[in-house]
C-alpha positions in Angstrom: -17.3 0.9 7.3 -14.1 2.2 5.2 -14.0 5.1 7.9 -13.9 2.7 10.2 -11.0 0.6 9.2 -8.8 3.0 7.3 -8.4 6.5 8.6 -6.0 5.8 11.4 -2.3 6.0 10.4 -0.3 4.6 12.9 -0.6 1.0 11.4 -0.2 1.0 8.1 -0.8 -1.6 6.8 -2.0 -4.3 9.1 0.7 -6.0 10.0 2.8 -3.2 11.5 1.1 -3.9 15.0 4.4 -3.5 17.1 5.2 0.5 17.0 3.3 3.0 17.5 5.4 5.1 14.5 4.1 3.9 11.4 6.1 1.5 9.3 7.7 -0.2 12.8 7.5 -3.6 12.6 7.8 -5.8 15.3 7.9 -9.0 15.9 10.8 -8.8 13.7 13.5 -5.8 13.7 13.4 -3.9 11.2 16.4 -3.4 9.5 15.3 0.5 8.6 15.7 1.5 11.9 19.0 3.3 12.8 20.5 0.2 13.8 24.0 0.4 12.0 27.0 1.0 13.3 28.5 4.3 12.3 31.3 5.0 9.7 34.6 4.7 10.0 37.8 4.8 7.8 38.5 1.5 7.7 35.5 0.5 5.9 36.7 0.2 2.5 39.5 -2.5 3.6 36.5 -4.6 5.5 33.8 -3.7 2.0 30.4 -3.3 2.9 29.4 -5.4 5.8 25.8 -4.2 7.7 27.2 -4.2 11.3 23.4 -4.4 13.9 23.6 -3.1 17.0 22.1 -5.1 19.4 17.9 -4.5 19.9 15.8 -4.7 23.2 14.2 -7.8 24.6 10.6 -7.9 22.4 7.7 -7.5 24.5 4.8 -9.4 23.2 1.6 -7.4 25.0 1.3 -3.3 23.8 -1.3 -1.0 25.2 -2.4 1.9 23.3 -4.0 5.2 23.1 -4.2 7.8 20.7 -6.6 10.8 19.4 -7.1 12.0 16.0 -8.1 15.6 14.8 -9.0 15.6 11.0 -10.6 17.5 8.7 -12.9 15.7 6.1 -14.0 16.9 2.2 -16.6 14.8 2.0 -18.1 13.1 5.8 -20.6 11.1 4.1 -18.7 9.6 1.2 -20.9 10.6 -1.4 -20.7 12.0 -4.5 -23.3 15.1 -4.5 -23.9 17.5 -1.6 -20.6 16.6 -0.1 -20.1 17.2 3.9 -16.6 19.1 4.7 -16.4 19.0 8.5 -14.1 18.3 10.8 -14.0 15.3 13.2 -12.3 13.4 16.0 -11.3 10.0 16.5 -10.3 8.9 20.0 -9.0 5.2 20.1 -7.5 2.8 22.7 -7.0 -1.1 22.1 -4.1 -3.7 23.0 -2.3 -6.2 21.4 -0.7 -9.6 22.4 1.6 -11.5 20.4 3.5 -13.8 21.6 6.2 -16.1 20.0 4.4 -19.7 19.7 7.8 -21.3 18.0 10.6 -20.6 15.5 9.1 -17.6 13.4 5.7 -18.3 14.3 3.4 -15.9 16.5 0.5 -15.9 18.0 -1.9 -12.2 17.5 -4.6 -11.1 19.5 -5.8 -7.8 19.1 -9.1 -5.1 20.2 -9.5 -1.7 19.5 -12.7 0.4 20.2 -13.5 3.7 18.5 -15.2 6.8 19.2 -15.7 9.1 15.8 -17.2 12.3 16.4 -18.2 15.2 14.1 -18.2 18.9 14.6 -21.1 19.7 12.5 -23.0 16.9 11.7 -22.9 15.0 14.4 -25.7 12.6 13.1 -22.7 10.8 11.6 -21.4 10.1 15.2 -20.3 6.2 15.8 -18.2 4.0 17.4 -16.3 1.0 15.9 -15.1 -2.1 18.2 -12.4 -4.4 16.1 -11.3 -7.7 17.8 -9.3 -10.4 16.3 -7.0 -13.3 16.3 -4.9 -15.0 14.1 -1.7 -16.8 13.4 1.7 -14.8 12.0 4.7 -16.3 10.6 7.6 -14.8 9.2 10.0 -16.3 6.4 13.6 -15.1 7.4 14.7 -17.1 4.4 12.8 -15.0 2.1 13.9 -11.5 3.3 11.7 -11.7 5.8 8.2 -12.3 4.2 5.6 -12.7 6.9 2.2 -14.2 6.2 -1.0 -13.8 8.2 -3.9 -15.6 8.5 -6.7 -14.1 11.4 -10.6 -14.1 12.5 -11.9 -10.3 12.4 -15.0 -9.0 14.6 -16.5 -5.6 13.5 -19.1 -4.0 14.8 -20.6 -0.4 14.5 -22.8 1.8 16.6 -24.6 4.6 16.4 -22.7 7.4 17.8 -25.5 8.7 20.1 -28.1 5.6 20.7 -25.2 2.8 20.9 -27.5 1.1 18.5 -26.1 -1.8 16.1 -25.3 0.1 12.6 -23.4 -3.0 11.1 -21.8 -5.9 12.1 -19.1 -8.8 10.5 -17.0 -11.6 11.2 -13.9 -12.0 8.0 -11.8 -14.1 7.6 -8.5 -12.4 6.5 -5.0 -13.7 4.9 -2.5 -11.6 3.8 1.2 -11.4 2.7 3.7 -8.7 3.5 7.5 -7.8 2.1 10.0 -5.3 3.3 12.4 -3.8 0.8 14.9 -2.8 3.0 16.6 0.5 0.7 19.9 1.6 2.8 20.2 2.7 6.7 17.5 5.3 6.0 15.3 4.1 3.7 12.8 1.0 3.4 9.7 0.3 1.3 7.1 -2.8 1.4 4.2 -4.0 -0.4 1.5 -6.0 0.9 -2.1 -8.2 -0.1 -4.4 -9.2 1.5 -7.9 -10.6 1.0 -10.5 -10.6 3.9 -13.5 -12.6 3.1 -16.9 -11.5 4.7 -19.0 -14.5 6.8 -22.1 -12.8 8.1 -22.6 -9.5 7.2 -25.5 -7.6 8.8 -27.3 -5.7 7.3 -26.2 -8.2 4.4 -26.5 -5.1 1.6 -23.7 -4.2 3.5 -21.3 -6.9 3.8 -18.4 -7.5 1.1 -15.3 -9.2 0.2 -11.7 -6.9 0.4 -9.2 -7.5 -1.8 -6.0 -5.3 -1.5 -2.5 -4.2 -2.9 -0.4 -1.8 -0.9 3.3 -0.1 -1.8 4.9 2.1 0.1 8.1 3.8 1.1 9.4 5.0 4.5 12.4 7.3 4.9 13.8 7.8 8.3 15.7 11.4 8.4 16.6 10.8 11.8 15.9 8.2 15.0 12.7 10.5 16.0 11.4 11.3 12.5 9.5 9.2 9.9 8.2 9.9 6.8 5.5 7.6 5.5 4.5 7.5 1.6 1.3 4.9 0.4 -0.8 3.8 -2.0 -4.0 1.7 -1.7 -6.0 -0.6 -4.2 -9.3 -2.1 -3.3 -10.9 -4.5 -4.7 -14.6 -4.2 -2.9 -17.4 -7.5 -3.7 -20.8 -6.7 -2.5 -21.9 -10.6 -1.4 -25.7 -9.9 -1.4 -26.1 -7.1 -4.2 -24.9 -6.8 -7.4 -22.2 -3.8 -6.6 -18.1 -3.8 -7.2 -16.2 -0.9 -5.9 -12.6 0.0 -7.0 -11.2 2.1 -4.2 -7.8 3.8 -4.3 -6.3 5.4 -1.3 -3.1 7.5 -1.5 -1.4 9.5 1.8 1.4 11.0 3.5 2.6 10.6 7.2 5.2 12.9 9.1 5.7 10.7 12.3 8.1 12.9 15.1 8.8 10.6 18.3 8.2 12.8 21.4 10.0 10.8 23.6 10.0 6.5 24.0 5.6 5.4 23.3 4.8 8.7 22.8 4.4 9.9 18.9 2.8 12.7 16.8 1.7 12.3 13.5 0.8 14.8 10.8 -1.1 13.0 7.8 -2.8 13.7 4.7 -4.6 11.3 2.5 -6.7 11.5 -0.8 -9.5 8.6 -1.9 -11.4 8.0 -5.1 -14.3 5.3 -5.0 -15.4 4.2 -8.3 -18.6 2.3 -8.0 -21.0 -0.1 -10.6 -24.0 0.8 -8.0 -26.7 2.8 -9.2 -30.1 2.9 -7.4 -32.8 6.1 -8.1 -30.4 8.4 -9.1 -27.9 7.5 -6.0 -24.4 5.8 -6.9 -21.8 4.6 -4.8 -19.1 7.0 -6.3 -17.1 9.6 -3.8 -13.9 11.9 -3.9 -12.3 12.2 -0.4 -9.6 14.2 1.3 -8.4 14.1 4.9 -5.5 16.4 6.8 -5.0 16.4 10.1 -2.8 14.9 13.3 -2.8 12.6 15.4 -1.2 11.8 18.9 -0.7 8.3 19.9 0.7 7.0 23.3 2.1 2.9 23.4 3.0 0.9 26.2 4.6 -2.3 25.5 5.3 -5.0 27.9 
């Protein structure tokens, strides 16, 4: 299930739904991205005024498409007799989000999954997301955006496209940019996604999370993407808390307008209270790879 929600890097974290280069957020422009007027000598008589340059119509419906190549430390997330393999993770969904009224926006959103493993590929399965939820950004407050949304997972087997899991959360979640310069932006982030009907229910949990990050944009086709993850994990039908921390790196390079390619790197520690003959829920896990991702907005 953490596989399944976290490897990708092209939205991180959840609300940046608009851009297929991580840390591009849309609805609202972000003021991180190259839109400033250039210097000029007479800038000291005028003092520091941010000059915007105007930004394209928003389009509210974006297709996407994108295919990962990783390789994993540990494919089964556990903490003896680790896995190192390498595996693929092919992905297409869409999102629509239009503007209901003011600052408010409306979010729809699917994605379907294929993961795929080059040696033991009795970890195969796919993963189908679906949700919808309300977005609202506070301009007043540096733009603060808020979201509340119903989430649908739901896992199969890789090969027998049997049901492996399956979930409906209810999520709500704050976000703040930090706007650092022309070039420079971080953000931090919480959210809490509460678990309804978790089945198998040893499976199902509350999420509770803290993200920070920074993003530093060298030029208008590169991004670089620093983060750090803090879950909070609540088993709701056995007695099990995990504290998960995720840390990575992104290297974003825009191949031309929708079409991106990502180099990433991330590092995970799981420290579990579950214990159960001899078998804990405690994992080290490192991921490299890239990824190429292909947007379509309209």
């Amino acid at each position: 299930k953490r596989q399944a929600r976290n490897t990708s890097l092209l939205q991180p974290p959840n609300i940046s739904f608009g851009s297929s280069l991580a840390g591009q957020l849309d609805p609202w422009a972000d003021p991180s991205g190259n839109a400033f007027a250039p210097q000029s000598p007479g800038d000291s008589d005028l003092g520091d005024q941010l000059m915007l340059m105007p930004q394209s119509d928003y389009k509210a419906f974006s297709f996407r498409v994108s295919e990962q190549l990783l390789w994993t430390s540990n494919a089964a997330l556990t903490e003896r007799n680790t896995l190192d393999d390498f595996y693929s993770k092919t992905q297409i969904g869409f999102s629509y989000v239009p503007q209901l009224i003011g600052n408010t926006y409306l979010e729809i959103s699917s994605d379907y999954a294929w993961y795929r493993y080059d040696r033991n590929s009795f970890l195969d399965f796919d993963s189908l997301n679906a949700s919808a939820g309300i977005i609202h950004v506070f301009r007043e407050l540096n733009d603060l955006s808020g979201w509340f949304r119903y989430n649908h997972l739901r896992l199969l087997d890789g090969h027998g496209r049997h049901e492996l899991f399956t979930d409906h959360t209810l999520e709500a979640g704050l976000y703040y940019p930090i706007p650092i310069g022309r070039k420079h932006l971080a953000f931090g982030s919480y959210s809490s996604e509460f678990s309804l009907d978790g089945n198998p229910g040893y499976s199902a949990r509350h999420e509770h999370s803290v993200t920070v990050g920074y993003i530093f944009f060298p030029t208008d086709r590169l991004e670089l993407s620093l983060y750090y993850d803090f879950f909070v994990l609540d088993y709701t039908e056995i007695e099990r808390t995990d504290l998960l921390q995720n840390m990575g790196v992104s290297l974003a390079f825009r191949i031309r307008e929708g079409i991106d390619l990502i180099l990433q790197g991330s590092y995970s520690h799981n420290d579990s209270d579950f214990s159960l003959f001899g078998f804990d829920g405690d994992y080290k896990v490192g991921d490299a790879g890239g990824t190429i991702g292909i947007q379509v907005e309209f």
